[in-house]
C-alpha positions in Angstrom: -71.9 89.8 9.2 -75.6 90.0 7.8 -77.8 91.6 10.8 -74.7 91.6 13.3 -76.0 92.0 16.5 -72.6 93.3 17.9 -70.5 95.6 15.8 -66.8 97.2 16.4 -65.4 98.7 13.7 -61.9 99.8 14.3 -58.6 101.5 13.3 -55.7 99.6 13.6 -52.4 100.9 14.3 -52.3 102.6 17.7 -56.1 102.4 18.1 -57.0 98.1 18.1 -53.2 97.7 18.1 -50.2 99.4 20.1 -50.8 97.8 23.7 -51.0 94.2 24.0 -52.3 93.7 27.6 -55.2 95.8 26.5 -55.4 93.9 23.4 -55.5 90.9 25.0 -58.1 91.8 28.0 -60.1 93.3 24.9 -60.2 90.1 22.8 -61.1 88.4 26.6 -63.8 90.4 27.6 -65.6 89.6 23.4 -64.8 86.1 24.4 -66.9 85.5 27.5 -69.4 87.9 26.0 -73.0 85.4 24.8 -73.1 87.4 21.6 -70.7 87.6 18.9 -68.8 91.2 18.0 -68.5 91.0 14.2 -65.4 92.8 13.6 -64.5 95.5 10.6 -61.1 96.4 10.5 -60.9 100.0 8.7 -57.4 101.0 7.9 -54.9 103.6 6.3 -52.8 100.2 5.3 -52.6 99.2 1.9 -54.6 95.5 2.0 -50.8 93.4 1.9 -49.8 95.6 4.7 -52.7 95.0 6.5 -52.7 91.5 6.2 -49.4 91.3 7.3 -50.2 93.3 10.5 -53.1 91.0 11.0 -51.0 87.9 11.1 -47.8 89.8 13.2 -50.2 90.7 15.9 -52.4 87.5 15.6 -55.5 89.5 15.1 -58.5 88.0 14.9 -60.0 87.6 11.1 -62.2 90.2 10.7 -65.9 89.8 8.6 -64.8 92.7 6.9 -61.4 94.4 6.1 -61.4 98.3 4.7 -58.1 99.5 3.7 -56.3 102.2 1.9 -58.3 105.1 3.3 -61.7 103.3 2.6 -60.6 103.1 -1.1 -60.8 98.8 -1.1 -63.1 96.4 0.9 -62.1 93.3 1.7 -65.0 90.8 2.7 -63.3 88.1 5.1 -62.4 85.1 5.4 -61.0 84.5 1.9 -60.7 88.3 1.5 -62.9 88.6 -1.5 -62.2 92.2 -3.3 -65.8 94.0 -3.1 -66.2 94.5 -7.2 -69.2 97.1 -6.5 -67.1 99.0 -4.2 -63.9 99.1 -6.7 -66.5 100.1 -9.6 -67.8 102.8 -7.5 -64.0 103.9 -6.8 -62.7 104.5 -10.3 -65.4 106.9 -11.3 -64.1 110.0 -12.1 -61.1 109.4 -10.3 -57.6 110.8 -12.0 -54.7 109.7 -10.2 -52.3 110.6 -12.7 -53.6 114.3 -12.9 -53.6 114.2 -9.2 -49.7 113.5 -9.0 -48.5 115.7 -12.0 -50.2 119.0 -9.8 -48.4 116.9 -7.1 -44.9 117.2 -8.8 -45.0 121.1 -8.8 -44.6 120.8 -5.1 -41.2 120.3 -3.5 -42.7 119.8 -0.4 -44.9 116.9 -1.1 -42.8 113.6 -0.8 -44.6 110.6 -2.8 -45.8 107.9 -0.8 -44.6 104.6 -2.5 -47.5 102.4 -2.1 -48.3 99.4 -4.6 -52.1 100.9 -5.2 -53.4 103.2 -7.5 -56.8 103.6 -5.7 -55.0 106.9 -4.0 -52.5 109.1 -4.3 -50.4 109.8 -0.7 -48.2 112.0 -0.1 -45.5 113.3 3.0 -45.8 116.7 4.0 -45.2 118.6 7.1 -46.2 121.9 5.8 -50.2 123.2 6.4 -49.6 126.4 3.8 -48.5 123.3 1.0 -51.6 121.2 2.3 -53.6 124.3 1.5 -52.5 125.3 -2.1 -52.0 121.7 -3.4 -55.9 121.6 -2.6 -56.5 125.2 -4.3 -54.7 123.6 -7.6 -57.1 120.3 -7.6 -60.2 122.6 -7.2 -58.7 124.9 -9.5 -58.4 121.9 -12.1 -62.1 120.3 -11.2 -60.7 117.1 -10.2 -63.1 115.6 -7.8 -61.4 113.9 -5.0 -61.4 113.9 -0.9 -58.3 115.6 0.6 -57.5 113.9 4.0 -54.4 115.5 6.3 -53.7 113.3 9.5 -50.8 112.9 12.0 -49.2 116.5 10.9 -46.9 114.5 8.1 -49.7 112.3 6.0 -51.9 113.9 3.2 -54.0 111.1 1.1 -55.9 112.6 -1.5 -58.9 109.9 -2.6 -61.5 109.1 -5.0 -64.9 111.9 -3.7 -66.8 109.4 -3.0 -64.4 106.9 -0.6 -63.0 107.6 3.0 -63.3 105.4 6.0 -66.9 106.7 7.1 -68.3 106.3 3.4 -66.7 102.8 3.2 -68.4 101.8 6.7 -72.2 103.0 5.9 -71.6 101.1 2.3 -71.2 98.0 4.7 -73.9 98.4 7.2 -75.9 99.2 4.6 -74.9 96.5 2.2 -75.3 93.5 5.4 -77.8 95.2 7.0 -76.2 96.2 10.3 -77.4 99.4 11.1 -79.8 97.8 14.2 -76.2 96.4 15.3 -75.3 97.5 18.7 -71.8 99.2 17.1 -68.6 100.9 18.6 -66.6 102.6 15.8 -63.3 103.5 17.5 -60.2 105.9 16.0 -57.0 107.6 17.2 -56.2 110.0 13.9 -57.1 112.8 11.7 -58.0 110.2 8.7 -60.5 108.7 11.2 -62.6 111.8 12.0 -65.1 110.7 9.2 -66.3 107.9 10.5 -66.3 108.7 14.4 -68.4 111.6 13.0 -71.2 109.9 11.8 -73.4 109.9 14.9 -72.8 106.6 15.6 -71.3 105.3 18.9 -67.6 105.9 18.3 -64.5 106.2 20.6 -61.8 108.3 20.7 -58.6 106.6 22.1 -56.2 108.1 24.9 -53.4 108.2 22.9 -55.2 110.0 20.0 -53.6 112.2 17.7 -54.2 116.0 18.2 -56.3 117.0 15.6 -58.9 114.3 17.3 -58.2 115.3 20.7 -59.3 118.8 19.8 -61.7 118.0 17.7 -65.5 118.8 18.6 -67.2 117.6 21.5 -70.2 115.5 20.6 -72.4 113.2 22.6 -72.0 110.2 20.6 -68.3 110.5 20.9 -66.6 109.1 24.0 -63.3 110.1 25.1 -61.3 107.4 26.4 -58.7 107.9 29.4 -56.8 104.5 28.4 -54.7 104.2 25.3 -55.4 101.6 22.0 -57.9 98.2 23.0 -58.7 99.3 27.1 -59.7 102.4 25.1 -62.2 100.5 22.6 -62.9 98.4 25.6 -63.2 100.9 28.1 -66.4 102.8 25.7 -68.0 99.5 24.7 -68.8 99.2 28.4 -69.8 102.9 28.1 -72.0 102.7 25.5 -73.7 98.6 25.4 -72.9 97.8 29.2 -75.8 95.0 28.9 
């Protein structure tokens, strides 16, 4: 991955994965390409989730695998844990205070995930979302409150998230000269399609994206999942 020329750093579920033609005429078009794409695979999976979804859907091994939010980093092929990252994580980062404020909220359903690197929760109500984030700022605990899909609420170490876990890696393999697609299809991927870099925005993108800000950086796919990705890397790097 050190000075990629060629960059896509991608979502998985219903953004690289959820239609297999496209998936397949994606994976195609990379192939017959004369550079190489490095790929980053940035997901809301915990990493043995992820892993399995990589093999299920015979994904291509990425250089890099960020999971959990952007609360772990992965460095492929062996999947070596990024100790710099995790350090950087558990700084004042208080899950257990996080899910005892949690508890006084009947409508906040755990999310039973084998991690401790965030604490995720079901909810469908935005009022619940709201005060749950009044009592953490009430109680100074520094963390990063993402709400996605109208049901999923991940509250994270400050200093994580998908965007801050993707300019930690360009910056760490020194990709920013890459030619780079970042592509997304939820709420818990605005960060990172934010960052002025080419990004994508999927056709079968969750609301809050689809109404989310128009920017020029941003393209707005018109097919769902890969022909998405594939359909702005022709956009932005058609040479």
């Amino acid at each position: 991955m050190k000075n990629a020329t060629h960059l896509l750093a991608t979502d998985l579920d219903g953004t690289l994965v959820g239609d297999r033609p496209g998936l397949d005429e994606l994976l195609g078009f990379y192939k017959n390409q004369e550079y190489t794409v490095s790929l980053v695979y940035i997901t809301g999976r915990h990493f043995q989730s992820a892993l399995s979804l990589i093999k299920e859907e015979k994904l291509p091994v990425p250089e890099i695998l960020i999971t959990d939010v952007g609360t772990e980093i992965h460095a492929g092929p062996e999947f070596i844990k990024d100790g710099e990252w995790e350090e950087r994580m558990q700084q004042h980062w208080h899950p257990e205070e996080i899910d005892r404020i949690a508890a006084s909220f009947q409508a906040l359903q755990k999310q039973q995930l084998p991690v401790t690197n965030r604490c995720s929760y079901y909810v469908e109500d935005l009022k619940t979302v709201e005060a749950f984030e009044r009592q953490l700022l009430a109680a100074d605990i520094p963390h990063k409150l993402i709400y996605s899909g109208g049901r999923d609420l991940d509250i994270l170490p400050a200093k994580s998230g998908k965007g801050a876990a993707l300019e930690y890696i360009l910056d760490k393999f020194d990709a920013r000269e890459s030619k780079i697609l970042v592509a997304g299809d939820s709420g818990n991927d605005l960060e990172m399609l934010t960052l002025g870099l080419p990004s994508v925005i999927v056709g079968n993108a969750m609301p809050e994206l689809l109404e989310s800000e128009e920017h020029p950086m941003i393209f707005r796919a018109s097919k769902v999942c890969a022909g998405g990705i594939q359909e702005a890397w022709s956009h932005f790097h058609p040479n």
